[in-house]
C-alpha positions as CSV (number, residue, x, y, z in Angstrom):
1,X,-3.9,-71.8,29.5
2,X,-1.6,-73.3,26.7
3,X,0.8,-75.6,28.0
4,X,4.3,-73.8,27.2
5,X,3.2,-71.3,29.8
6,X,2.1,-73.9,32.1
7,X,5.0,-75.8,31.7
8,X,6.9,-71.8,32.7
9,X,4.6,-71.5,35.4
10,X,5.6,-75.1,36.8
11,X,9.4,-74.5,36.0
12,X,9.7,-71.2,38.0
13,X,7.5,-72.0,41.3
14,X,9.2,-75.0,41.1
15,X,12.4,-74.1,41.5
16,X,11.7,-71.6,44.0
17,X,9.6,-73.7,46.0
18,X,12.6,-76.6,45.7
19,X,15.6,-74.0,46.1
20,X,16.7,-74.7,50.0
21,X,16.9,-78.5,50.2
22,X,18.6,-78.6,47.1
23,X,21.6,-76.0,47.9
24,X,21.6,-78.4,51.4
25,X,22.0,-81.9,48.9
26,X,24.2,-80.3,46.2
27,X,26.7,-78.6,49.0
28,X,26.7,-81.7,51.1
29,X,26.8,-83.9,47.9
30,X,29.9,-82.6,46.3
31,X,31.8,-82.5,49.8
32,X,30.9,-86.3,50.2
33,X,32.6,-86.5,46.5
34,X,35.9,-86.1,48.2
35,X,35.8,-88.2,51.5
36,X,37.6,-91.0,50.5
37,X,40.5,-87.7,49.7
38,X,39.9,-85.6,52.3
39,X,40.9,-86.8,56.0
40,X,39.3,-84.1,57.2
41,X,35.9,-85.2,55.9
42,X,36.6,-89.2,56.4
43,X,39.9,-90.6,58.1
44,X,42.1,-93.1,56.1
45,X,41.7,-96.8,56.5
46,X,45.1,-98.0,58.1
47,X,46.3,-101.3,57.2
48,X,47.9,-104.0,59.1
49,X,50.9,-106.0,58.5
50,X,49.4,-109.0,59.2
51,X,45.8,-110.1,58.2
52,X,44.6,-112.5,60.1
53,X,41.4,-112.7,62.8
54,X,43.0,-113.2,66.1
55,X,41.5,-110.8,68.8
56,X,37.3,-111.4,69.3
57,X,34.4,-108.6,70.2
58,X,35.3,-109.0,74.3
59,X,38.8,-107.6,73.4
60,X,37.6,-105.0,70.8
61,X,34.8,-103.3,73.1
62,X,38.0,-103.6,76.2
63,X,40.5,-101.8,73.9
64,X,37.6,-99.0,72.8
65,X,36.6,-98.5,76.2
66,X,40.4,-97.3,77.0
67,X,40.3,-94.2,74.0
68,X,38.6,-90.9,75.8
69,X,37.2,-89.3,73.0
70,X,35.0,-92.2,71.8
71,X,33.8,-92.0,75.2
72,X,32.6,-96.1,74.9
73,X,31.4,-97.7,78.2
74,X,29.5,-100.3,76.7
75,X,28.4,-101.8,73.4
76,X,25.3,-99.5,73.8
77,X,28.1,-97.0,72.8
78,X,29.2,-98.3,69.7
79,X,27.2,-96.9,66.3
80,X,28.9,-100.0,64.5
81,X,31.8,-102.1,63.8
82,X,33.5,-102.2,59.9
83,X,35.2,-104.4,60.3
84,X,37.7,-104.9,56.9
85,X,39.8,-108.0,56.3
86,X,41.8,-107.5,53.8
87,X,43.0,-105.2,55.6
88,X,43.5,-106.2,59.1
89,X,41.2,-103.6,60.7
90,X,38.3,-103.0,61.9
91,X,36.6,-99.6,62.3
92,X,34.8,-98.9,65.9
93,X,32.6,-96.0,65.2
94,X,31.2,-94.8,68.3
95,X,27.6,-93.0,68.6
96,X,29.9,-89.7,69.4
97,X,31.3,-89.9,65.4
98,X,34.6,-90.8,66.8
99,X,36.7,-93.5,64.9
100,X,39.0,-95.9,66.1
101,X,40.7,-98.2,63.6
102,X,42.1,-101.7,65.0
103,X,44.7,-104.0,63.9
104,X,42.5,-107.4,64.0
105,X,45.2,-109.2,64.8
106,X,47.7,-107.3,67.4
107,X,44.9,-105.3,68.7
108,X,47.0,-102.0,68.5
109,X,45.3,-99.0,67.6
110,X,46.3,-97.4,64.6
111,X,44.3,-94.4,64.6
112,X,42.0,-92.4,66.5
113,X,40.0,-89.6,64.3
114,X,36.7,-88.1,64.5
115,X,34.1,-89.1,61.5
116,X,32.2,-86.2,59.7
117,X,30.8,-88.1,56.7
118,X,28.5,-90.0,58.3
119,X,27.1,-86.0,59.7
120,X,27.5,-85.0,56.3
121,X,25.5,-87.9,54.6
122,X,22.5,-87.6,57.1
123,X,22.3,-83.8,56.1
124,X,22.9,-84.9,52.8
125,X,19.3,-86.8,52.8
126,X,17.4,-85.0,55.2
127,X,17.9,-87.7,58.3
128,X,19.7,-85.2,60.2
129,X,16.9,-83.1,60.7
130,X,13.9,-85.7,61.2
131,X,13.1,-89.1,59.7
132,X,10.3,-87.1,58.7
133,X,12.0,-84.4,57.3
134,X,14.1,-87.3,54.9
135,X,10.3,-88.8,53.6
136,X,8.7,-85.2,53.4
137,X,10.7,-82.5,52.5
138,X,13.6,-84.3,50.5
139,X,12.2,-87.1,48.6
140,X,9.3,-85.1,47.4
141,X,12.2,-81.9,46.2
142,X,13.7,-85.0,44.5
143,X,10.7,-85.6,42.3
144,X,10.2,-81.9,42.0
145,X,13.6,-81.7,40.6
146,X,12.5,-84.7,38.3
147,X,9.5,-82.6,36.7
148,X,12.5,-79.5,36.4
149,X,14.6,-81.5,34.7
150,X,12.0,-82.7,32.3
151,X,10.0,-78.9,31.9
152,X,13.9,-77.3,31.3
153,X,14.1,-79.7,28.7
154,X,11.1,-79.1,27.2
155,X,11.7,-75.3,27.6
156,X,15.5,-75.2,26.1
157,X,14.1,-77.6,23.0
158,X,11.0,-75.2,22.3
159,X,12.5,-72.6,20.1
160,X,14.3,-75.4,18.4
161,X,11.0,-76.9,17.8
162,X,9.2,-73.9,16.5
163,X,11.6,-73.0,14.2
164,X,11.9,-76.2,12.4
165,X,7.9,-76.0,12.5
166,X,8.3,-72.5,10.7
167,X,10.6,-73.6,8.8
168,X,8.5,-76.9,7.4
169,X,5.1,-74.8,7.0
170,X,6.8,-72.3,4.4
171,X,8.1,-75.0,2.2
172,X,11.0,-75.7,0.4
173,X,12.9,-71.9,-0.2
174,X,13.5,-71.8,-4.1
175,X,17.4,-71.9,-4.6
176,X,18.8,-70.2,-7.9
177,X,20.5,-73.0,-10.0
178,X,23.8,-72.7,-11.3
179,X,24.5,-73.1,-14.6
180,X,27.8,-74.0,-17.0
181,X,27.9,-71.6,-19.6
């Protein structure tokens, strides 16, 4: 078999083979390219006033306990803490993708939003489904999508290739000179 139709062969099944997961990264992909724009996607960091550290953990798990939607009992509620001082806030994501954004030093809450990037990202690399699904499914369609790259390139410069080739087996063409007369 010669290799150009090899390299077809691996190019087409390839892609077809590779088609799903990659419509589920590049949709999810270019709607993560716009949460930091989007509120809908990923809510705003707030900023506070004033900067400084004043309120510890006891007093940020008490005030997240009070907002419903989080739905926070305990620390075994919280995903995680982002906690940002530069801006006076920190983030209390709760394991229901709620957000709630504290001033660090008041303790006032300055917004309540739910979260959909992080649902987005885990989609986005296969953890959403199964761990498994992340380290079998989407990291081997990312190295398929390597070898696509590479056989497209090698498809889209073949003709280029062969041409020159011609082009260099018949020889210099004979060009008419030009006299002054």
């Amino acid at each position: 078999m010669k290799f150009s139709k090899l390299n077809r062969d691996i190019h087409r099944w390839g892609s077809i083979i590779v088609a799903g997961p990659i419509v589920v990264i590049a949709t999810t992909g270019v709607i993560l390219q716009w949460k930091k724009d989007v509120s809908w996607i990923q809510p705003p960091s707030q900023e506070s006033s004033d900067v400084s550290l004043t309120i510890g953990f006891d007093q940020l798990l008490g005030i997240a306990t009070t907002i419903s939607e989080a739905d926070i009992r305990s620390w075994d509620d919280v995903d995680r803490l982002d906690v940002r001082p530069s801006k006076g806030i920190v983030k209390v994501r709760s394991k229901n993708r709620w957000e709630i954004q504290i001033d660090t030093n008041s303790g006032e809450v300055l917004q309540v939003a739910f979260r959909r990037s992080d649902l987005i990202e885990s989609i986005h690399d296969g953890s959403f489904f199964h761990d498994q699904v992340k380290l079998w499914i989407f990291f081997p369609v990312g190295l398929v999508l390597l070898v696509l790259w590479a056989t497209g390139l090698y498809l889209f410069f073949l003709p280029y290739y062969a041409k020159w080739k011609r082009k260099r087996r018949a020889g210099p063409t004979s060009r008419p000179t030009v006299t002054d007369s």
